[in-house]
N, C-alpha and C positions, 0 to 999 in steps of 0.2 A: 476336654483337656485344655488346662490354658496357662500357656511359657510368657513368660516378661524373658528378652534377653536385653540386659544391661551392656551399659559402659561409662566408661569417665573419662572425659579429653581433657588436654593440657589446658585450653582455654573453651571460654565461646565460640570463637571463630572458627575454632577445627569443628568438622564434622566427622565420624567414624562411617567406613563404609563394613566395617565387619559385621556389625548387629544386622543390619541389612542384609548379605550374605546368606549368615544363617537363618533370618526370616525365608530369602526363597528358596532354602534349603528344608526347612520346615513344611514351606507351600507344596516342596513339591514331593518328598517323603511321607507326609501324613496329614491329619484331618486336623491339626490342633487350630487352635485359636492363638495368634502368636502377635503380641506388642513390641515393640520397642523403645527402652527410655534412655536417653543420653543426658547425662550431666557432665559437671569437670569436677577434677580433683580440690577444685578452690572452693567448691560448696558444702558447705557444714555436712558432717556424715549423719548427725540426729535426721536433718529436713530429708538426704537424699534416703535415707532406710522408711521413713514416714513417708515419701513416693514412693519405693515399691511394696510396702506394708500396705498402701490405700485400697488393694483388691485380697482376690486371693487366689495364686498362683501354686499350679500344679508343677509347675519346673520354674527354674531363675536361674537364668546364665548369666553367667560374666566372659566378655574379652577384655583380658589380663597381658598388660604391659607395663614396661620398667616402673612406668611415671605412675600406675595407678596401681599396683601391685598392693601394696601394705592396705590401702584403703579399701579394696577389693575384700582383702582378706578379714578385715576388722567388719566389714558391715557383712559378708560372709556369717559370723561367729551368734552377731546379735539376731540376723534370720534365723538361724536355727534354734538361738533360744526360744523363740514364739510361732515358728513353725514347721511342719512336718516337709516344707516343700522340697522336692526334690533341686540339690544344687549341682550346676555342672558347670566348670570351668573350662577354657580352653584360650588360643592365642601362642604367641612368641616367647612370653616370660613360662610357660609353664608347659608346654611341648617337649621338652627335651628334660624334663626334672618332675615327670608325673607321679613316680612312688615320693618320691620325697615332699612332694606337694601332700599328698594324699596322707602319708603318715604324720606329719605334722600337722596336720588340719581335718581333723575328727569329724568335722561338721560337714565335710563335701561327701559329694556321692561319686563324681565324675571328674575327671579331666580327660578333655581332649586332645590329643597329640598330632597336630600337623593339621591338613584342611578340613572343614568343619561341618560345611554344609548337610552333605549325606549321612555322618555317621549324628552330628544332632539330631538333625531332620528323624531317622529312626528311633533314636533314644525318643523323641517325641510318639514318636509310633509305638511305644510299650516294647519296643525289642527287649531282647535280652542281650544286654551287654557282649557277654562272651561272643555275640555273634556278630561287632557291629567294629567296623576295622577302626585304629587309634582312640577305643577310648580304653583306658585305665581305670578300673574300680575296683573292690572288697569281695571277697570272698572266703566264708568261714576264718576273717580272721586275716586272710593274706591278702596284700594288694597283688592283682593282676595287672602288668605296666603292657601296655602295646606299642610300637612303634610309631613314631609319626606316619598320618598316613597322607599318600599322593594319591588325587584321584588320577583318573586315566580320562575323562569327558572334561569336555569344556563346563566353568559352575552356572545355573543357573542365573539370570541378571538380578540385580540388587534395584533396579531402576525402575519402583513401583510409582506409583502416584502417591501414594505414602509416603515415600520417600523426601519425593522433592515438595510434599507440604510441610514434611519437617524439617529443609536443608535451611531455609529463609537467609537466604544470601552465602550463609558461611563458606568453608574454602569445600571445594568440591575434591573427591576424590573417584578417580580408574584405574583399573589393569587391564592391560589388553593381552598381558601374560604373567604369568605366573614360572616362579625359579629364576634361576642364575647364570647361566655359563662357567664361572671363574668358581673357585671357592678358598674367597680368602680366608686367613684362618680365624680372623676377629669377625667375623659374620654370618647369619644364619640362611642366608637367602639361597645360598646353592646347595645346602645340607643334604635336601630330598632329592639330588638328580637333578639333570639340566634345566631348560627354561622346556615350558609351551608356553604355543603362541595363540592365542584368541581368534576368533576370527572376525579378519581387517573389517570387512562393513558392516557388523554390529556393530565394532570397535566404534569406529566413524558415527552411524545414528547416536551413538550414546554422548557422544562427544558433541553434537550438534545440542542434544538433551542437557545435559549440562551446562553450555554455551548460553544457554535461552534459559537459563533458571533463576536467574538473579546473582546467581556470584559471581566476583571480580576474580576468582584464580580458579585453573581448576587442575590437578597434580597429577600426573601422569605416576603413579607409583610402582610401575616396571624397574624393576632391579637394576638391568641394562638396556635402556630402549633401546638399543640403535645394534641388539646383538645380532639381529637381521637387518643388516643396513638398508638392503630393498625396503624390505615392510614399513623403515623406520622415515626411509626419505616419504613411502606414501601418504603415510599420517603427516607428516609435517606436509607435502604438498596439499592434502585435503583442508586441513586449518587454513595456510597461507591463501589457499584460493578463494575459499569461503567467509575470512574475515571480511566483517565491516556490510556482509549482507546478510548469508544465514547464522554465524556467529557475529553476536554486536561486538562495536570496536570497547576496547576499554576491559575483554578477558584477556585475563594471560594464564598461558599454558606452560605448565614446570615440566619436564622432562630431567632425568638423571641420566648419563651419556658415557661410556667408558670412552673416553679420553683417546687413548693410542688407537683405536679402529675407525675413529672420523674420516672418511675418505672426502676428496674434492668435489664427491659432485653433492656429498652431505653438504656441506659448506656451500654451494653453488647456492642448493636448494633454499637452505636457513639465509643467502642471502636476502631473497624474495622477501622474507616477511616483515611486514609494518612494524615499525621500532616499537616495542613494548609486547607484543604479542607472545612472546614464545621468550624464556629464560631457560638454562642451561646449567644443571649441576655438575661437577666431573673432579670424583673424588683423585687425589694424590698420591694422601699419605705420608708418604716419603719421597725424598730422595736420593735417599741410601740404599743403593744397593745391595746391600749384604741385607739387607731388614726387607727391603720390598721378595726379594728372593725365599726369604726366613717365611712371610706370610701369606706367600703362593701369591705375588702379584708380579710375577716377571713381566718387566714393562721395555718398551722402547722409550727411553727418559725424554732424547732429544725431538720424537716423531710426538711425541706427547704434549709436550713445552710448543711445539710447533702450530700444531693444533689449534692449542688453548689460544695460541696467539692473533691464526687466523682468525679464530672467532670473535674477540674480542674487537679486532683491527674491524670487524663488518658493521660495529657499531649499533646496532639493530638489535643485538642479543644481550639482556643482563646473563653474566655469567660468573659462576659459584664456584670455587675450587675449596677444598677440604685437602687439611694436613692433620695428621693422628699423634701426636703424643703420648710417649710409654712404649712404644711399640719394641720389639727386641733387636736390639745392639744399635740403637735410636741413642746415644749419648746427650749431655746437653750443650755441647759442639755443634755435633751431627746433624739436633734440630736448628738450629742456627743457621744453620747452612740451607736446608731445610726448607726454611723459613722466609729466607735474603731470598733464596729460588724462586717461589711460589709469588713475591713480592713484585718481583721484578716481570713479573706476567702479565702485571695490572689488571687485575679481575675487577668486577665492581665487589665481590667479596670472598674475601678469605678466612673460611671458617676455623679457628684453633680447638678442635676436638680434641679431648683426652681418652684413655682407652680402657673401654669397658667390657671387663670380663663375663662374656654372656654366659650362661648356660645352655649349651651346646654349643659355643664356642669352639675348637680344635685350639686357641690358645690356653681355654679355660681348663680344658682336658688334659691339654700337653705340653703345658706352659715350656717357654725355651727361658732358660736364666730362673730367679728366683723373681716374684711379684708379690706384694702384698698388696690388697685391697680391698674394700669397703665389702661386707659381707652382705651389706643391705643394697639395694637397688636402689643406685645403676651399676652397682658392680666396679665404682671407679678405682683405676690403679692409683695406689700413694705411691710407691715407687718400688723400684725394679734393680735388676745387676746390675744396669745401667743408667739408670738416672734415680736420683736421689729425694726423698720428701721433700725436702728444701726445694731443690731446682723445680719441680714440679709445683710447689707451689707461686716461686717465682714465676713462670710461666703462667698461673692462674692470674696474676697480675697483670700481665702482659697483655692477655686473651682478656682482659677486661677494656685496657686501655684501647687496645685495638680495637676492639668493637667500638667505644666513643670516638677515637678518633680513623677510623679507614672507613669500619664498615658501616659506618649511621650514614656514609657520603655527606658528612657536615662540611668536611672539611681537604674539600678536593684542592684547592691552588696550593694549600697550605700543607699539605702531604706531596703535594708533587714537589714544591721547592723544597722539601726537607728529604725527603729521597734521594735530590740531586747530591744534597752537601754530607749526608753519611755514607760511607763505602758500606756499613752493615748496620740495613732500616732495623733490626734485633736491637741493636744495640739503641739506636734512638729510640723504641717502645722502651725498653730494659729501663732508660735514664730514666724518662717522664714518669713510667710508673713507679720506681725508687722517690723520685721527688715526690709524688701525690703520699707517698706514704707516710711522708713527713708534715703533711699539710693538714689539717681539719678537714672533715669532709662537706663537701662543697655539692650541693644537688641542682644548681640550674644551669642552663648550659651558659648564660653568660659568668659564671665562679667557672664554670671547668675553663670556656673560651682564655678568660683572662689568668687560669693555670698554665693555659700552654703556652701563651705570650711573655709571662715570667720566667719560665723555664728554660724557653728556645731563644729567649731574647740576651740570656746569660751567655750562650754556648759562644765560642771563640769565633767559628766557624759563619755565623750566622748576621746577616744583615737585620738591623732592626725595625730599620723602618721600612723595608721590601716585605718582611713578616708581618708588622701590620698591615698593610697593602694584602699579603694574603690573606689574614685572617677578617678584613675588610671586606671582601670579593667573597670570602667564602659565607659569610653571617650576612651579607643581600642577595648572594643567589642561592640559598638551602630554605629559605627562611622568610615564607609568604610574608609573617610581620613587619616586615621590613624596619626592622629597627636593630641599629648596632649597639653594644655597649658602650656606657658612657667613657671608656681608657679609647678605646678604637674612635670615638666621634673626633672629626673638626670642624670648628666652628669657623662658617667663612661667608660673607656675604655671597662669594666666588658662585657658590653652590648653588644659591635660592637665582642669582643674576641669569646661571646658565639654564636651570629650568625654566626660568621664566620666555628663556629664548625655542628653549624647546618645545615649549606648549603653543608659541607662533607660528610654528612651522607644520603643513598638514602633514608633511609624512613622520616627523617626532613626535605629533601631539599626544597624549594621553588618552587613549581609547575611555568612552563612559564607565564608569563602573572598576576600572582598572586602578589597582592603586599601583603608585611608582614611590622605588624610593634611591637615594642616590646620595655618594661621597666623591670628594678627591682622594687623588693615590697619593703619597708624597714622592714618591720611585719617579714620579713621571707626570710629566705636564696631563693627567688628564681628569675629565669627571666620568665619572663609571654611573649608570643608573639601571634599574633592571624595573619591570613591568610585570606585576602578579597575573598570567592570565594562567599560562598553560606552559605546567613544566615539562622538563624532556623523560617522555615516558619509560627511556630505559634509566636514568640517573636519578631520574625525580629534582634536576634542578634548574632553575631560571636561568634564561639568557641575559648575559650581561653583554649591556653598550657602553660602548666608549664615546666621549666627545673630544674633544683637543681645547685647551684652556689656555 
């Protein structure tokens, strides 16, 4: 017997830890001969069906999500033109819509609903179906649909040597538990019953494994790490202690964090760690109350916001907050508000999600208000009882600009002085991104820089030549090149005099190899110069010096 189980990731960089899964679920179910091949969605579907056409496989699985769904399903159609092999799907997008998967798609044999290992693993072992829990298939005609299923045993490890010759740097992935606590209603993660926990010192060796593999990130993909805050301070002290010997400096470890249950000695703990090492997700939402209640996330707002802030205040932690768009009796007020909240946090990012009706969703099932939305994957809302296509796509413009100017951190002094001077930072995205839409589009970051210097430079409110000073500071410290654009340059003898005094002196001089590049402000008697060695690992930006002129 011999199974190929496929997948497709969003890029190269990602790695899938599923197909691996079901390989030691395979190993340890049955005798089969079992491969695994990963591509992405951005490779020609003729090349990737001519990769698994190159043998000839007794079973071909796919792990099916949003992003690779249609693709799945199209190279799906042309397998079975040219062969008998047996196909079995399974994953997120297709667990909770197995008949429907299955009557629309002639050519499968299988889909699996909920974890994978064991009931693959036997389907490789010639079971018969009807005997093997979550899988869904044919019979005389009728599909048999099973429920997702939950194991009860911890899964066997994915952490073969196999594995990590095939990871070759990319972003690493672990669970150390499996499920959810909470169940919000736009999410699939607590569908099956509570969270299990792994056990901590495999957890740990694997982590050590991962650490020493060659990748620069590796994702903790627990739903809630920190749902056992004990468990969760132990992992983060095992990392912090072990950085920079058993794990090399230069990983970082992603954790996702419910927010309102960070207690102080978590925070004690995450202070210890080496700035760069450990970053921190912790989704929002909202801050509407009526909606955060509507989608089972009853929150403590203020203990939350408090939080977020401690964390961020430690400096040591890049930290991720997430707001959801669409969401019910979420108005385009509401998110505004929303919005200015989340802002005023100063996360290093603020993700603007829109909301995606899954399948098996509890919104998707029992929608509250009226929704229309994209029937193809990702299932996105166009709009709702409460917010409108339009507004929604307004905010698409928004969530653009924001991304160029908050979250690329190009543009930190220049987002800080414009925060100070709008009462609602909304409304200053809203402006910029109306103005771009009046502009040509512009693709280098020196045409965007000098969009926003025409823009902010008009507002009533705003200092022009303190805004170039920002946008000065912020285009030599984001920006190893060190070269501003030619509207930001001034030309001054002033400039090359003070380097030359600075390259006299041993504790200014220019390190070998270092390039340095440097303006005056006009705000202020000074020369600003910044030094490309080593930027600051939680911001990724250069230190800038001041001299006095």
């Amino acid at each position: 017997m011999k199974v190929l189980i496929c997948t497709l990731n969003t890029k190269y960089v990602h790695s899938s830890l599923a197909p691996w899964c079901l390989k030691s679920g395979v190993e340890m179910y049955s005798g089969a001969e079992c491969t695994v091949y990963e591509s992405t969605i951005n490779e020609d579907t003729d090349k990737i069906f001519d990769s698994i056409m190159s043998e000839s496989y007794d079973i071909i699985a796919f792990c099916v999500y949003i992003w690779n769904k249609e693709k799945i399903l199209s190279l799906c159609q042309k397998i079975r033109e040219c062969s008998k092999a047996t196909i079995v799907l399974g994953g997120p997008e297709v667990s909770y819509n197995a008949s429907e998967i299955l009557e629309k798609n002639p050519c499968l044999d299988y889909v699996i609903s909920g974890e994978g290992e064991e009931p693959f693993g036997r389907i490789c072992n010639g079971e018969n179906a009807e005997n093997i829990p979550g899988v869904s298939y044919r019979l005389n005609g009728k599909i048999i649909e099973k429920p997702p299923y939950v194991a009860e045993n911890e899964p066997p490890t994915p952490y073969t040597k196999e594995y990590f010759e095939a990871l070759k740097g990319r972003i690493a992935y672990i669970e150390t538990s499996r499920g959810c606590p909470y169940s919000c209603a736009f999410c699939l993660s607590g569908r099956c019953g509570g969270v299990r926990f792994f056990d901590t010192e495999k957890a740990k060796e694997n982590i050590l494994k991962l650490a020493r593999s060659g990748t620069k990130t590796v994702k903790l993909v627990d739903r809630t790490f920190n749902a056992d805050k004990k468990r969760a301070r132990d992992i983060f002290s095992f990392i912090i202690d072990n950085y920079g010997s058993k794990i090399p400096e230069g990983v970082c470890f992603h954790f996702e964090l419910e927010g309102e249950i960070i207690d102080e000695e978590t925070i004690e703990v995450l202070s210890g760690a080496r700035a760069g090492a450990i970053q921190v997700e912790i989704g929002l939402q909202s801050f509407n109350e009526h909606t955060l209640d509507a989608i089972n996330r009853r929150t403590n707002i203020n203990l939350l916001c408090e939080n977020i802030r401690k964390i961020v205040r430690l400096g040591n932690i890049h930290t991720h907050i997430d707001l959801i768009a669409g969401l019910p009796y979420e108005d385009i007020k509401s998110f505004e508000d929303s919005f200015n909240r989340a802002v005023r946090l100063e996360p290093h990012m603020l993700q603007l999600g829109f909301l995606k009706l899954l399948h098996g969703s509890e919104l998707r099932e029992n929608p509250i208000g009226v929704y229309e939305f994209d029937e193809k994957p990702p299932y996105e809302v166009c709009s709702t009882s409460y917010i409108s296509r339009d507004e929604l796509l307004l905010l698409h413009k928004i969530e653009d600009v924001f991304e160029k100017v908050y979250n690329s951190q190009r543009f930190p002094y220049t987002v800080k002085y414009l925060h100070g001077l709008y009462g609602s930072p909304f409304n200053m995205y809203k402006g910029f991104a109306l103005y771009l839409d009046t502009k040509e589009q512009r693709s280098t970051l020196d045409d965007f820089t000098q969009c926003m210097y025409e823009f902010f430079s008009n507002q009533k409110q705003v200092n022009k030549d303190y805004l170039r000073d920002c946008l000065a500071m912020d285009r030599l410290s984001t920006n190893r090149m060190g070269a501003l654009p030619e509207f930001l340059k001034i030309h001054s003898e002033l400039i090359k005099k003070t380097l030359n005094q600075l390259e006299g002196n041993e504790d200014t001089k220019r390190r070998d190899k270092i390039k340095r590049a440097a303006t005056v402000l006009k705000t202020s008697k000074e020369l600003i110069y910044v030094d490309y060695d080593a930027p600051d690992p939680v911001t990724g930006r250069f230190e800038i010096k001041r001299v006095k002129i």
